[in-house]
C-alpha positions in Angstrom: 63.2 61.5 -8.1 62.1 64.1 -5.6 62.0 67.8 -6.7 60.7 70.4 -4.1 62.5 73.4 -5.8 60.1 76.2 -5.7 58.4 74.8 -2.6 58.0 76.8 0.8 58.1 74.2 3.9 57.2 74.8 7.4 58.8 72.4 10.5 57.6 73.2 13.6 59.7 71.9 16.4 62.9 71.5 13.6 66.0 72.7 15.6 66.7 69.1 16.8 65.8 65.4 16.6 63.4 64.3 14.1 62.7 68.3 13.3 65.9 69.0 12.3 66.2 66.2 10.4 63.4 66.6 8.3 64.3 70.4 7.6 67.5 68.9 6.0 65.9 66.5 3.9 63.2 69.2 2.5 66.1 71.5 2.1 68.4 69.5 0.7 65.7 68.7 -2.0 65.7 72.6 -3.0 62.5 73.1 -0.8 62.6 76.5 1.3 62.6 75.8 5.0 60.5 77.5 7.4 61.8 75.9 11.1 59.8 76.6 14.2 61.1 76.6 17.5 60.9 78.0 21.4 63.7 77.5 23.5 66.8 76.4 21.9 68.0 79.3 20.1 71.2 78.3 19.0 70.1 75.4 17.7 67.8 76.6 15.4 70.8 78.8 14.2 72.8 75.6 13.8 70.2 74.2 11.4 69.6 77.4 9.4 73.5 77.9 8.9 74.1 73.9 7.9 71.5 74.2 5.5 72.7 77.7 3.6 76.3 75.9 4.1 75.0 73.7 1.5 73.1 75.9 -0.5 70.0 75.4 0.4 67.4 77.9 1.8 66.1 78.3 5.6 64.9 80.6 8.2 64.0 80.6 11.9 60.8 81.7 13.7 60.4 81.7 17.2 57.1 80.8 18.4 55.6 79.3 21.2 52.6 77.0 19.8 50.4 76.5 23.0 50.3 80.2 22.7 47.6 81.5 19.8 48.8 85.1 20.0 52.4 83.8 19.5 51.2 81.4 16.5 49.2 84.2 15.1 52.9 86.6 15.2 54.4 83.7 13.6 52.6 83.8 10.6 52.2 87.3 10.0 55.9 86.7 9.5 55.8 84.0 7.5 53.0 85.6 5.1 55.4 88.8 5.1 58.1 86.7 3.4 56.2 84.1 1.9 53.2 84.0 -0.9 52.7 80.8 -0.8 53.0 77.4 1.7 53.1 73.9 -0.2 54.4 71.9 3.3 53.5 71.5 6.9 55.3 69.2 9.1 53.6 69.3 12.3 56.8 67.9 14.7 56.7 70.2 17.7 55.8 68.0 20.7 55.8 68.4 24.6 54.1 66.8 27.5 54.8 66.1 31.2 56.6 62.2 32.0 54.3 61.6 35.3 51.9 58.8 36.4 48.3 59.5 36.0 47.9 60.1 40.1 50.7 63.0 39.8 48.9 65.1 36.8 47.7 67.9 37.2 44.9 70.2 34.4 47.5 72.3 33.5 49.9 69.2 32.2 47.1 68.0 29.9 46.2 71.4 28.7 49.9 72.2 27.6 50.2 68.1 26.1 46.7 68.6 24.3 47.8 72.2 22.7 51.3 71.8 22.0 50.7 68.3 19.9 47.0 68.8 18.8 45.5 71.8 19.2 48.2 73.4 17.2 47.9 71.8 14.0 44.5 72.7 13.8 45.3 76.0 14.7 48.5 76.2 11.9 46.1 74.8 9.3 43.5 77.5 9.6 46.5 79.9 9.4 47.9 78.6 6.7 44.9 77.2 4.2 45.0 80.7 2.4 48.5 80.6 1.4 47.8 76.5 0.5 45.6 78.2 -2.7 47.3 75.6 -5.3 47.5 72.4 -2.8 50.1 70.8 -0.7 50.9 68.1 2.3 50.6 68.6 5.6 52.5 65.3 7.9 52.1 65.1 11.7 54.4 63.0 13.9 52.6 61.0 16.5 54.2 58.3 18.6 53.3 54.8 19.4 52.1 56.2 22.4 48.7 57.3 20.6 48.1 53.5 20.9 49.9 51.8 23.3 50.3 52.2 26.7 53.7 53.7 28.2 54.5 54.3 31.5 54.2 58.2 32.6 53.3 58.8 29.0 49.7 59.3 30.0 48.5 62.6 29.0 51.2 62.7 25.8 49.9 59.5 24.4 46.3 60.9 24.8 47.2 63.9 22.9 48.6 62.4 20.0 46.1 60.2 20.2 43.5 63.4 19.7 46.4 64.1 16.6 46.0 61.1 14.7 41.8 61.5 15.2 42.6 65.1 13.7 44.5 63.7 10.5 41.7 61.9 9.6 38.8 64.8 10.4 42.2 67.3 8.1 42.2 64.4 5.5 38.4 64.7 4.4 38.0 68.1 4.9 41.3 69.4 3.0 41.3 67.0 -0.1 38.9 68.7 -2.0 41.4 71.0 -1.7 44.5 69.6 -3.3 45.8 68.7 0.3 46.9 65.4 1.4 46.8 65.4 5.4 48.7 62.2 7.2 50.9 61.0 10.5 53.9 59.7 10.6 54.1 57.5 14.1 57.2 57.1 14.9 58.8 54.0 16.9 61.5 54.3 19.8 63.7 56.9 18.6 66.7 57.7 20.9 66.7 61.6 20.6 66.6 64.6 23.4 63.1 63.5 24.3 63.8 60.1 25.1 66.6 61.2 27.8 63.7 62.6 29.6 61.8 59.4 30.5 63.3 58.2 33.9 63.1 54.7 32.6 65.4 55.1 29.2 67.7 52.9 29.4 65.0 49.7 30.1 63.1 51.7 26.6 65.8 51.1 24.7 66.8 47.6 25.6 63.2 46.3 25.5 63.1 48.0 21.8 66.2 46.8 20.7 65.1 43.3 21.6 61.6 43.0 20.3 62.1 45.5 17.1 62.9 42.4 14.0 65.1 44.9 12.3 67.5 45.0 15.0 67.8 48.6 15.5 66.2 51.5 16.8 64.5 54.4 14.1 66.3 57.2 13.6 65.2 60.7 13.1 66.8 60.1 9.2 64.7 57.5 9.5 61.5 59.2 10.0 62.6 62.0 8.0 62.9 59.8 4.7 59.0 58.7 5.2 57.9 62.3 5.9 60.3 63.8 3.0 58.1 61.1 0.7 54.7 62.2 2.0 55.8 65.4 0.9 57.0 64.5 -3.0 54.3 64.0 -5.9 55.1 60.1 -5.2 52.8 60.3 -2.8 50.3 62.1 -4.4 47.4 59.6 -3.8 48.5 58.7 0.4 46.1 60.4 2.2 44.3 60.4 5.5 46.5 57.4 6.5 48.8 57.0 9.3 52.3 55.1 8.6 54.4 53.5 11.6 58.1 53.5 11.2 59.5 51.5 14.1 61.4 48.9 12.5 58.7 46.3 12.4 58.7 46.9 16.7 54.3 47.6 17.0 53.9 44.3 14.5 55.6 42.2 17.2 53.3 41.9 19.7 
């Protein structure tokens, strides 16, 4: 029984994969859809016209997040249409797939800003239109804990995300906002074709995950679309795995 009518949601990152999915899901349950992107256009137009198609509400900002001046353009746009923010999902992500001894500065400072940096930076934006409360849900990766080859500087910066929840959580729930992650298992979407090793991902996943099956971006967008409802009204500060029982195996 979850009623987001009257609710203004942002997704950054929400033209594909899990971001997309979770746009559909907020949408679907009469929330208004902010979704974020950078590059891929006409994917974001996709979105946007699936969700009107079935009568729900959503727009698309362009905005690159490692970029403050471009973060600070996107909300002036969003404060020009909106009074009011109740959700944040935090989904944009990007890193460089390398082995430490290949990494340069410049690939941990984009990792670092794209998927930490910028949720602290979207919060302070958007805490005075967050007046009467709301949720805020990063997606982090197994990766914040566990080792993956060439995942280096990614897993450390969603590493720094999930410390940030926590530091959000106790800071923002005197204020009516509930801050937590959503780490997500081995999901097979866009970003997984990028790893050179995908195929040997998958089949080690598929064989160690109990369920049988790998996560899927509905998956991951049913937890977050429950972070978001007054059912969870007293989750906070926490971060919840959904991997098919995969990190719990050993």
């Amino acid at each position: 029984m979850i009623d987001l009518q009257g609710k203004v949601a942002l997704v950054t990152g929400g033209s594909r994969g899990i971001g997309k999915a979770v746009a559909q899901r907020l949408a679907a349950q009469g929330a208004e859809v902010i979704i974020n992107y950078v590059r891929h256009r006409t994917n974001a137009s996709e979105v946007v016209t699936e969700i009107e198609a079935k009568g729900g509400r959503c727009v698309a900002i362009r905005a690159n997040l490692a970029d403050e001046a471009s973060l600070d353009a996107m909300f002036a746009e969003i404060r020009s249409r909106y009074s009011r923010l109740d959700v944040i999902v935090s989904n944009a992500a990007s890193g460089v797939l390398k082995p430490v001894t290949e990494l340069k500065s410049r690939h941990w400072d984009w990792a670092v800003n794209i998927n930490a940096r910028a949720l602290m930076l979207i919060t302070q934006q958007a805490l005075p239109l967050m007046s009467s409360g709301g949720r805020i849900v990063a997606v982090s990766s197994i990766g914040a804990v566990r080792a993956v080859s060439n995942y280096t500087v990614v897993g450390a910066s969603k590493g720094a995300l999930e410390s940030l929840v926590r530091h959000l959580a106790v800071e923002l729930g005197p204020l009516g906002i509930t801050v937590n992650t959503v780490s997500a298992g081995v999901v097979d979407t866009d970003a997984l074709k990028k790893f050179p090793n995908r195929e040997e991902i998958i089949a080690t996943a598929m064989a160690r995950t109990p369920l049988g099956r790998l996560a899927t971006p509905d998956d991951v967008a049913d937890l977050i679309l429950f972070l978001c409802s007054d059912l969870a009204a007293m989750v906070h500060g926490q971060t919840l795995v959904v991997d098919g029982g995969y990190a719990v195996h050993g």
